[in-house]
ZAFIVO-165078 format. One record per atom (N, C-alpha, C): x, y, z; residue in one letter. Coordinates in steps of 0.2 Angstrom, whole numbers, plus 5000, padded with zeros to 4 digits. Each point is the difference from the previous one (the first is absolute). Last residue first. Layout:
<sites>
XYZA;...
</sites>
This chain:
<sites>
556954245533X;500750005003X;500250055005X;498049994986X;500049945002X;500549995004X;498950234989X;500449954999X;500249945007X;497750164991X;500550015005X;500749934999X;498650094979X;500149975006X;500350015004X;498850114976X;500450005003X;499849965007X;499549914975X;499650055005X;500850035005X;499649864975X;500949995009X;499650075003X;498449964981X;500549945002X;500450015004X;497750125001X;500650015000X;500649934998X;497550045005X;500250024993X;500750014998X;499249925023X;499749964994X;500150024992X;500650155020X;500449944999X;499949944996X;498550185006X;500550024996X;500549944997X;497549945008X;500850035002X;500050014998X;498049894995X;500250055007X;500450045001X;499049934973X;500549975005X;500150065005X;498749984980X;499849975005X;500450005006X;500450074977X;500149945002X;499849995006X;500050224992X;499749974994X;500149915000X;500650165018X;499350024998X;499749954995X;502549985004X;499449995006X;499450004998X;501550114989X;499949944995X;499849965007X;500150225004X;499549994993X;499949935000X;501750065014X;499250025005X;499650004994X;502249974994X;499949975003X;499349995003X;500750174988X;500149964995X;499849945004X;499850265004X;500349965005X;499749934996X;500050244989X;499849965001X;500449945005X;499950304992X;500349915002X;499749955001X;500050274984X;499749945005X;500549965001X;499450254987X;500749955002X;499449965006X;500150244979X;499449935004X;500549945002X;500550274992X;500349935001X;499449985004X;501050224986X;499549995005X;500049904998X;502150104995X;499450034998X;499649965004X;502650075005X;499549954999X;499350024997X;502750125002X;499250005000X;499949934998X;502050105012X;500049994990X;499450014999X;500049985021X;500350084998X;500050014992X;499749795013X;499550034999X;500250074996X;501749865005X;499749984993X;499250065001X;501450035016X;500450044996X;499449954995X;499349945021X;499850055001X;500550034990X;500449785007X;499450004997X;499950084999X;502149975009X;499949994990X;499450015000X;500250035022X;500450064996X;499949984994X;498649915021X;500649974994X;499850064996X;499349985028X;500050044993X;500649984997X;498549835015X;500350054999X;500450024996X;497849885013X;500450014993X;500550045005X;498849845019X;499950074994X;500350014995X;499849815019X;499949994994X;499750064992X;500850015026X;500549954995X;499750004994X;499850205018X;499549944995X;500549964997X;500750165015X;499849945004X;499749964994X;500550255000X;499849995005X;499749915001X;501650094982X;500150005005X;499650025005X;499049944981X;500349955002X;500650005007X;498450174994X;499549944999X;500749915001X;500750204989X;500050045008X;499749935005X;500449984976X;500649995005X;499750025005X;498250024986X;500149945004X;500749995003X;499550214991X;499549975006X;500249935001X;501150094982X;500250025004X;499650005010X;499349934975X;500749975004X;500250025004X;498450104992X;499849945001X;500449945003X;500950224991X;499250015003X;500049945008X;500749994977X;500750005002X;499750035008X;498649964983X;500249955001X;500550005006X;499050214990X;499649955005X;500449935003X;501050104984X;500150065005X;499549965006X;499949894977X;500749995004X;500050045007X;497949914986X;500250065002X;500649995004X;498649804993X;500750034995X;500150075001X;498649775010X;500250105003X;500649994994X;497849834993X;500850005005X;500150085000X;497649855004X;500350064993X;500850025002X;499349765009X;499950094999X;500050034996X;499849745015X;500150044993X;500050085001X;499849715008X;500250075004X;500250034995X;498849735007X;500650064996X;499950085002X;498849795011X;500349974995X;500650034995X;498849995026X;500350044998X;500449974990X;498049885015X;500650005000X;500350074996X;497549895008X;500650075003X;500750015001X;498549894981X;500149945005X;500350055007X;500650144982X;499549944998X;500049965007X;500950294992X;500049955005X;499349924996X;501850214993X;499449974997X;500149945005X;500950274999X;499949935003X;499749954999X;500950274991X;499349945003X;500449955001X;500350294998X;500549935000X;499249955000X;500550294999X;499949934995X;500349964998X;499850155023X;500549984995X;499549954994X;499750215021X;499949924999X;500250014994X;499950205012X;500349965002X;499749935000X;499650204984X;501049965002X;499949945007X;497950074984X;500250005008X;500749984998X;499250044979X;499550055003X;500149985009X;501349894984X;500250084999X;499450035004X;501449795008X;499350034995X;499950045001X;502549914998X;499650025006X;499250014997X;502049804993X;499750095000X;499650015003X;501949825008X;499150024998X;500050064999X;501949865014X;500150024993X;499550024993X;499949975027X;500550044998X;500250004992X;497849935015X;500150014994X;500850044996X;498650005025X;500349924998X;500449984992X;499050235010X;500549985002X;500249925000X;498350114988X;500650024997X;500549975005X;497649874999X;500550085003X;500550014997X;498449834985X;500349995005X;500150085004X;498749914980X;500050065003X;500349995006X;498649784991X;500250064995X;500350075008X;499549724994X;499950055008X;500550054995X;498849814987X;500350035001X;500050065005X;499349734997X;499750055002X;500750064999X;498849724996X;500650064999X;499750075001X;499049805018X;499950024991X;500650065000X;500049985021X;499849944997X;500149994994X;500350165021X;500050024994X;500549914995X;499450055025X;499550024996X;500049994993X;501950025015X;499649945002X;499449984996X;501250205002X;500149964994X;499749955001X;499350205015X;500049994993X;500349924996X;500650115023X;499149994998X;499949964992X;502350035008X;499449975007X;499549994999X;501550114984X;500249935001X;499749985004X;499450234997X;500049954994X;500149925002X;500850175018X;499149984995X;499949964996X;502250095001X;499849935004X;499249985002X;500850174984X;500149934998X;500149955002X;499550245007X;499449964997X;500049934998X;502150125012X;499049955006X;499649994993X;501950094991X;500249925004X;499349975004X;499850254990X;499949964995X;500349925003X;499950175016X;499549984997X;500049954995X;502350005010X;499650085001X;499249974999X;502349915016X;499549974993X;499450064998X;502149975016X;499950034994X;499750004996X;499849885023X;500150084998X;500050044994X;498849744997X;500850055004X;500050065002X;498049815001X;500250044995X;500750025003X;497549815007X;500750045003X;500550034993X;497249985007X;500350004992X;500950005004X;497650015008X;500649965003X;500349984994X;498050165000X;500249954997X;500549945001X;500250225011X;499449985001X;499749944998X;502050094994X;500049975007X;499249995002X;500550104978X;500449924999X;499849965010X;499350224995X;499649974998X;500249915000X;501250195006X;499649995004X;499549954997X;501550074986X;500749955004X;499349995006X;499550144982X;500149925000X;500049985004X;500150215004X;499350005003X;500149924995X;501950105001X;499749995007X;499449954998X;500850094979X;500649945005X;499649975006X;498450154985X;500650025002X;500349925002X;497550054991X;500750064999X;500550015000X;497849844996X;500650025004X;500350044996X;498249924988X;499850045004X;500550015006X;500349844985X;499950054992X;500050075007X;499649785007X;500950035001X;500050054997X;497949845013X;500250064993X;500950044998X;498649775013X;500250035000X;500350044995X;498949785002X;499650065003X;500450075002X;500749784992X;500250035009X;499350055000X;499849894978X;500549935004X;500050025008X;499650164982X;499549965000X;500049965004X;501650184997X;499050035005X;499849925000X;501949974991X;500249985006X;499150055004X;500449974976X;500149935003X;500050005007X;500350214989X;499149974998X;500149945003X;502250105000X;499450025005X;499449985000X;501449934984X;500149965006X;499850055004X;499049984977X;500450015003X;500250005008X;498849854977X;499950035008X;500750035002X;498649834979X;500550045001X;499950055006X;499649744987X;499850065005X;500850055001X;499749824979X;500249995005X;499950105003X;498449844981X;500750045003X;500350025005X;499349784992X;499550045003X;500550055000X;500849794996X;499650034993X;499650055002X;501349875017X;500650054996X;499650004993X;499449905025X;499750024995X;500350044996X;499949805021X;500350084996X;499949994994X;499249855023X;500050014994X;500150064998X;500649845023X;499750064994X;500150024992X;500849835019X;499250004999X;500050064995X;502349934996X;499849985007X;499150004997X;500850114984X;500550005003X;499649985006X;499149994975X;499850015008X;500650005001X;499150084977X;500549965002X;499850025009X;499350104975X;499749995005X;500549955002X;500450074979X;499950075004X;499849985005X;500949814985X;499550045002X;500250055005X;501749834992X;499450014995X;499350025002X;502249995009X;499649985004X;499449984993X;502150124994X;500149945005X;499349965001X;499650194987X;500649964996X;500049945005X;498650135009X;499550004993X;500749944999X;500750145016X;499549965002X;499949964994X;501550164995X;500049945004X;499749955003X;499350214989X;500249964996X;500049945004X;499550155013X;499449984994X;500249944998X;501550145010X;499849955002X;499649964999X;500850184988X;500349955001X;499849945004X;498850214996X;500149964995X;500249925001X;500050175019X;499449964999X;500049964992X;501950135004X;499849955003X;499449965002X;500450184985X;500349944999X;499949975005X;498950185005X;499749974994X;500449964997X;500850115017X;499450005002X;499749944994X;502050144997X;500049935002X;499449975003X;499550204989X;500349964997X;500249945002X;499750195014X;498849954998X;500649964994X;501650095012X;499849975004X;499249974998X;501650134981X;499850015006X;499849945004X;501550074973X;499449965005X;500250035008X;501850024981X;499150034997X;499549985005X;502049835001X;500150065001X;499450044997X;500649785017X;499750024993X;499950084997X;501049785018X;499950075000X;500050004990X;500249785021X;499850044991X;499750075003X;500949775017X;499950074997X;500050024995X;500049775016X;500050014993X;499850054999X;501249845020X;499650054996X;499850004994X;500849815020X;500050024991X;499550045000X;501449955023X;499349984995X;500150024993X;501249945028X;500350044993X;499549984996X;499649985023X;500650064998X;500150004993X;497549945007X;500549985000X;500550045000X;497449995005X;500550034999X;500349945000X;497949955005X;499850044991X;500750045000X;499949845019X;499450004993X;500050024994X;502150055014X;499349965004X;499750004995X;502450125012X;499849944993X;499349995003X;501550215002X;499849975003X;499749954996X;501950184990X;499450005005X;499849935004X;501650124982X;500249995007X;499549995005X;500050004973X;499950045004X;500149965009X;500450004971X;500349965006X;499950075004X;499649904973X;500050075005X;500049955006X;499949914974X;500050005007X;500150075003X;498849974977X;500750015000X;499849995010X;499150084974X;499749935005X;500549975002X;499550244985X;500449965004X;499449955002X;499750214983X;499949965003X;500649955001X;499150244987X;500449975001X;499749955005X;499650204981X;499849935002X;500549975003X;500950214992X;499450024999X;499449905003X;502550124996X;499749934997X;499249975001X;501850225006X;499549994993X;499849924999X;501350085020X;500350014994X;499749984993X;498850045022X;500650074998X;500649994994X;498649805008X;499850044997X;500150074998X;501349875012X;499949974993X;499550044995X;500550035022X;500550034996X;499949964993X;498449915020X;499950084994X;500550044996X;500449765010X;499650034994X;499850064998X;501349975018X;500249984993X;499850004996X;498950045021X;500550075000X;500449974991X;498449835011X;499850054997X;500450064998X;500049765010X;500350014995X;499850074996X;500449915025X;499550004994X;500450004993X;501149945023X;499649995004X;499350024992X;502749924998X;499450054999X;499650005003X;502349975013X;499849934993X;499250084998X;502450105008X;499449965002X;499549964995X;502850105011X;499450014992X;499549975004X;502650085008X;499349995000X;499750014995X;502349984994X;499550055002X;499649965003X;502349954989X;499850025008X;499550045000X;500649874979X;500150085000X;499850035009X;500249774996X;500450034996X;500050084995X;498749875019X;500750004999X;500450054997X;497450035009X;500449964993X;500850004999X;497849965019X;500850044996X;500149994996X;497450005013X;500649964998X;500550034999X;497350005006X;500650075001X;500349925001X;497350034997X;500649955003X;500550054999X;497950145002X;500249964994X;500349945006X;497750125007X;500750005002X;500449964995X;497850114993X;500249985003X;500749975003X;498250134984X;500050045006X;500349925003X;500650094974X;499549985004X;500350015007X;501250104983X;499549974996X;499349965005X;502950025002X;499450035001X;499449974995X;502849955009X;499249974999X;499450025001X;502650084993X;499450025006X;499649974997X;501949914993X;500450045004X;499250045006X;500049744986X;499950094998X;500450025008X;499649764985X;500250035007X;500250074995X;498649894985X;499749985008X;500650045006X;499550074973X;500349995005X;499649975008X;498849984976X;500450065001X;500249975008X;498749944975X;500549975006X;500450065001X;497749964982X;500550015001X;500449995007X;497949994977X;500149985008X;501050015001X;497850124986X;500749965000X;500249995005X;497450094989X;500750005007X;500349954997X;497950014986X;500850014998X;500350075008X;497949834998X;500050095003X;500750044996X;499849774999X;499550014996X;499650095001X;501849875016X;500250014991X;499450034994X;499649945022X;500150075000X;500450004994X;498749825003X;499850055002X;500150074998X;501449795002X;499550034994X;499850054999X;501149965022X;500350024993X;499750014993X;498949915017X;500250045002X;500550034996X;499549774998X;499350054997X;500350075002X;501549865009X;500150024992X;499650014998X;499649975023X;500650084996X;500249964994X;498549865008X;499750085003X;500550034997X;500649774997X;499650024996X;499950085001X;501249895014X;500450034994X;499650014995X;498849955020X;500450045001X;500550044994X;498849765002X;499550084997X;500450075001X;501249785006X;500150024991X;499250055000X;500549955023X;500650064995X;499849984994X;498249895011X;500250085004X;500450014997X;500049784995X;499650054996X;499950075001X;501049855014X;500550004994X;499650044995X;499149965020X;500550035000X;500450024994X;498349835001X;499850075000X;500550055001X;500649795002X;499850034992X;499850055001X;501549865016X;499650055001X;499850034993X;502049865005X;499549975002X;499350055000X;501950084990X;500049944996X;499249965004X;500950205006X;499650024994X;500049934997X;500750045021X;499350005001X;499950014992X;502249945006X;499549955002X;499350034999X;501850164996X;499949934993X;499549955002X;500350185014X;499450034996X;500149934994X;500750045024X;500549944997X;499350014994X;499750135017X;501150014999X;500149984998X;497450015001X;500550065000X;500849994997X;498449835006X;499950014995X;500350064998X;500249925023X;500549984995X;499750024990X;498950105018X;500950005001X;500349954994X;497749955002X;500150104998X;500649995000X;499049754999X;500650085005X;500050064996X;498949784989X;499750075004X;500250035006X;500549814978X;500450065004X;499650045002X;499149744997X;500350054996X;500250045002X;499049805004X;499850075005X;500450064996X;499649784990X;499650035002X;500050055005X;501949944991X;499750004993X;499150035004X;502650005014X;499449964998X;499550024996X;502450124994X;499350005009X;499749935000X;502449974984X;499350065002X;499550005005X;502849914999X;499349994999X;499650055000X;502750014995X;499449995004X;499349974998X;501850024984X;500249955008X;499750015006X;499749974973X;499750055003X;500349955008X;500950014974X;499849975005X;499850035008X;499650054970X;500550015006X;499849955005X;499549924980X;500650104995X;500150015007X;499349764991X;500050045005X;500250064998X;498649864985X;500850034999X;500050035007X;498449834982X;500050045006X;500850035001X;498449904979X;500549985003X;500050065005X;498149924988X;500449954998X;500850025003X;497450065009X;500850015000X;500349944994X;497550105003X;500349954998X;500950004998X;498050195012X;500749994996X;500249935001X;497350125001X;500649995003X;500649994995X;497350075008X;500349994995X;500850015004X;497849865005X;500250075004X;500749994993X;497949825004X;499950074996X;500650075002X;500049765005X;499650045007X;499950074998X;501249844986X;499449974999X;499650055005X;501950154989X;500049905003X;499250005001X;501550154983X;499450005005X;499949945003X;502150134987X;499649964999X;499550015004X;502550064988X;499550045005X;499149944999X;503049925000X;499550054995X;499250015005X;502850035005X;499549955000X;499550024994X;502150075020X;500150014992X;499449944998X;500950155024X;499749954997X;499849994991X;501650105024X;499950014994X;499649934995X;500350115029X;500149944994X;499850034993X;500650065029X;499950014994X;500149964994X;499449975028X;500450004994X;500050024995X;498349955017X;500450055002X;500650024995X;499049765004X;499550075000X;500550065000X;501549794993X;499450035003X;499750045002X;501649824986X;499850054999X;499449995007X;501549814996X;500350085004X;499850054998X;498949764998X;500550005004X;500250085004X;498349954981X;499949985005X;500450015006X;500850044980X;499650035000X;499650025008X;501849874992X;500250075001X;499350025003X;499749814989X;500049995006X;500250065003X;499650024977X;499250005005X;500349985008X;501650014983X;499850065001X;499349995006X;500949814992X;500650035004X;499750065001X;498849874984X;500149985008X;500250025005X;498750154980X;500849944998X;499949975010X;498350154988X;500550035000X;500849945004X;497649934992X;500350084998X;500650025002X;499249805009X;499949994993X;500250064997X;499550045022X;500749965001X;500149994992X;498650205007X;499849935001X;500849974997X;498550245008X;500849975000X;500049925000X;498450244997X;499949935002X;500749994995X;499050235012X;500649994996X;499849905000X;498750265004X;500049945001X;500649944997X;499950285006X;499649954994X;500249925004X;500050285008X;500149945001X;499849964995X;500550295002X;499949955003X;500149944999X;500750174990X;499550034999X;499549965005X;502650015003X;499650065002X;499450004997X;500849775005X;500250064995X;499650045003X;500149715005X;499750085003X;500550064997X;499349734997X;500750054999X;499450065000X;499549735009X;499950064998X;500450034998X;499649735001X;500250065005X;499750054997X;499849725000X;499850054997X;500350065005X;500349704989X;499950085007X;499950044996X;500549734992X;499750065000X;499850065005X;500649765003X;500450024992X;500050054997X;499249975025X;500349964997X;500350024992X;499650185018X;499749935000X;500449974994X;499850245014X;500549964997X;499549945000X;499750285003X;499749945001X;500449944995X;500450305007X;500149944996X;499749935005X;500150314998X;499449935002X;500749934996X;501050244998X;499450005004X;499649935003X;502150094983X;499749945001X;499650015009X;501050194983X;500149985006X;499349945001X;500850094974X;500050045005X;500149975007X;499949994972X;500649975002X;499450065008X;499449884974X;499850045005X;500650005004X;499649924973X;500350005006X;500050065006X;498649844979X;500350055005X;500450015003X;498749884976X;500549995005X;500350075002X;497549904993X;500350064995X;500749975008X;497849935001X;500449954994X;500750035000X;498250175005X;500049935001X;500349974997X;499550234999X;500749985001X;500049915002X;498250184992X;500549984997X;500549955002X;498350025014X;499649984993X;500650004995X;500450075022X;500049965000X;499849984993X;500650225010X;500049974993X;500049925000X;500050105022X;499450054995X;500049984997X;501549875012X;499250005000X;499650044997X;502450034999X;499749934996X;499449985002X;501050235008X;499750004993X;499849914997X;500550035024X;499250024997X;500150004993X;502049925009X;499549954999X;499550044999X;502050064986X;499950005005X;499349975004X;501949984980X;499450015001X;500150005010X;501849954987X;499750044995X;499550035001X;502549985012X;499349975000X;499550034993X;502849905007X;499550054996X;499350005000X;502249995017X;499549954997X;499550054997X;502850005013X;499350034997X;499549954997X;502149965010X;500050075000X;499350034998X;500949785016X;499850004993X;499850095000X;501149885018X;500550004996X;499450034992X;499149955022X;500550054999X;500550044996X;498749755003X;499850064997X;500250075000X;501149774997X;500050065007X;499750054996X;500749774994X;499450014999X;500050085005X;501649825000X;500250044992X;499350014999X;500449895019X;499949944994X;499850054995X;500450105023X;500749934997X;499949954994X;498550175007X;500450034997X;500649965000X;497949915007X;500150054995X;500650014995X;499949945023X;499949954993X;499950024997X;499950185015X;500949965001X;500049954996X;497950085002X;500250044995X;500849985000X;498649895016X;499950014994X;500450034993X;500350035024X;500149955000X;500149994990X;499050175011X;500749994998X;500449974999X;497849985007X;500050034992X;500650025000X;499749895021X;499749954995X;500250044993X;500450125020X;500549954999X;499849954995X;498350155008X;500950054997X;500349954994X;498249885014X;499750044993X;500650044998X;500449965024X;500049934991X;499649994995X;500150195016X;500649985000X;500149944994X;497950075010X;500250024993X;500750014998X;498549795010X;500350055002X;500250064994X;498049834995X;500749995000X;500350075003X;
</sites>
């Protein structure tokens, strides 16, 4: 049938309906009691026993005095048998007549097992509750446009179960993640998205007005510079899971706007975060997946091994054969970078070539979790310095599968330093860097009050809940990913 008269046929429908004082639009609610996996888990109790399920009529098959359909709920599908003798003449013809695939229904019965052994709902009454005026995908090919399973995410979570089960493991990941860290007593907290300097990381913000007080402002690109005020105001554990919005490029493992999650923790260092995060992980694995062993795509990882530890010059003799420990200067990098066909900016001093190193040789490689310890001070504008080489910083990176999966430090709470640090990367920014810090007077005035010595990390929330579901894309974990718009 055209799909014009398919359109025209269910509005058709729902037009009787409503002219015979039946418009399911009109009913406000429906009490369900049960859902379908809990009446197959508890079938032993519940047999016999009267239900009420209500979700989206997926499958139906019409025959004589007797038919059968389905009702689909967030826990999935039950079986529904609809026979004329139960539930009255007039209702069964409805039945037949204007209820179809796609529709939502409320079903009221008692719980039983048919003869083909499958446990089901014995309607004794049905209840349209919505009328669906488009149609669903065809049932065997189901929604496989990536595009469309993107724009139109209600089609791909109805038609597509594994999808649907990608986000409920998703809500499951961060509220173990909460656990977690509730059981570390951090307090989970909320701190501003449009800011006046969106500092805290190395990339370009968005930039907005705010009317009503005529400022430029800009959306967050981290959430770090706020929570260490917090911890400058004694709270001593803190944590966010919160959007940030960074003005970059879309693909695999980015998005413009994602869900972080940063915790700063006060008495601790960079070997502290070190050590919850490999906890955490731990956990998660073991909690969601129910083992420390899990494959993503062909390979298998391994989150009950302790996870390796390498400084990111040790990574790059290992990976390029080259020693950074043993350079001296800008030049003799920057000669190195060319020789390497490494392309770099004028202002990029040693510490930018080591990290383009890094990115070329190195990540690709780094599979199993793996902590890249000891970043150059020049990448690290907000990093205490190590006390025995100031020029590298106690920071790491916990790279899995060669994804970049968080980013931590022992945090700079030397104000004089700070302000230092700020002050290179204005330069850094007026020489062209778009995506350099620059110097915020309250964070520099809270540091002044005093911070104590701080352990701080982020986590990219989205590039986990990949890891721990399998899934290619960003956009997979994402419900409303960002798109190019259609108009």
């Amino acid at each position: 049938m055209p799909q014009e008269d398919i359109l025209a046929a269910k509005r058709e429908k729902l037009s009787i309906l409503q002219k015979e004082g039946k418009d399911p639009f009109q009913i406000t609610k429906y009490d369900v009691t049960h859902h379908a996996q809990e009446i197959k888990d508890g079938f032993d109790s519940l047999e016999g026993t009267t239900v009420r399920v209500a979700g989206r009529m997926m499958f139906k098959r019409k025959m004589g005095k007797a038919s059968f359909c389905n009702c689909m709920d967030r826990s999935g599908k039950i079986q529904v048998y609809v026979a004329r003798d139960s539930i009255g003449e007039a209702e069964y013809d409805d039945f037949k007549k204007y209820m179809d695939v796609g529709d939502i229904i409320g079903v009221e019965g008692e719980v039983f097992r048919t003869q083909a052994g499958e446990i089901s709902v014995h309607a004794a009454k049905l209840t349209l509750l919505t009328k669906a005026l488009k149609p669903l995908p065809e049932k065997f090919h189901g929604l496989t446009d990536t595009d469309t399973r993107y724009r139109q995410r209600y089609l791909d979570l109805i038609m597509n179960e594994e999808s649907k089960e990608t986000f409920l493991k998703r809500s499951q990941i961060i509220k173990e993640i909460r656990n977690f860290l509730d059981g570390r007593d951090f307090i989970e907290v909320e701190t501003p998205m449009l800011v006046s300097n969106a500092g805290g990381a190395a990339a370009r913000p968005f930039e907005t007005h705010y009317n009503a007080l005529d400022e430029d402002v800009k959306l967050r690109i981290s959430l770090e510079l706020y929570l260490k005020r917090l911890i400058v105001g004694g709270l001593e554990r803190v944590y966010e899971i919160g959007r940030v919005f960074r003005n970059e490029g879309v693909d695999t493992r980015h998005n413009p706007e994602f869900t972080l999650m940063e915790l700063y923790q006060a008495y601790t260092d960079y070997y502290g975060m070190m050590e919850l995060t490999e906890s955490m992980f731990r956990y998660l694995a073991e909690k969601v997946l129910g083992s420390t062993k899990f494959k993503y795509g062909e390979v298998e990882l391994d989150f009950g091994k302790p996870f390796e530890r390498m400084t990111m010059n040790e990574c790059i003799k290992k990976y390029a054969d080259v020693d950074f420990d043993k350079v001296a200067s800008d030049d003799e990098a920057k000669a190195l970078a060319k020789e390497h066909n490494i392309e770099y900016e004028d202002y990029h001093t040693k510490g930018d070539i080591v990290n383009l190193f890094f990115e070329k040789y190195c990540e690709e490689h780094l599979i199993q979790p793996t902590f890249i310890m000891d970043h150059p001070l020049a990448i690290s504008p907000l990093t205490k310095k190590k006390p025995d080489d100031p020029t590298k910083v106690e920071r790491f990176e916990l790279f899995i599968n060669t994804w970049e999966m968080c980013n931590a430090y022992s945090e700079l709470n030397d104000p004089i330093d700070q302000r230092e640090r700020f002050a290179a990367q204005d330069k850094l920014a007026d020489a062209g860097d778009e995506e350099a810090n620059h110097t915020d007077e309250d964070f520099l005035n809270s540091l002044e009050i005093g911070m104590p010595p701080t352990g701080g990390i982020g986590y990219g929330i989205d590039r986990l809940v990949m890891l721990l579901t399998d899934s290619p894309a960003i956009r997979d974990v994402l419900l409303f990913p960002t798109l190019k718009s259609l108009s």
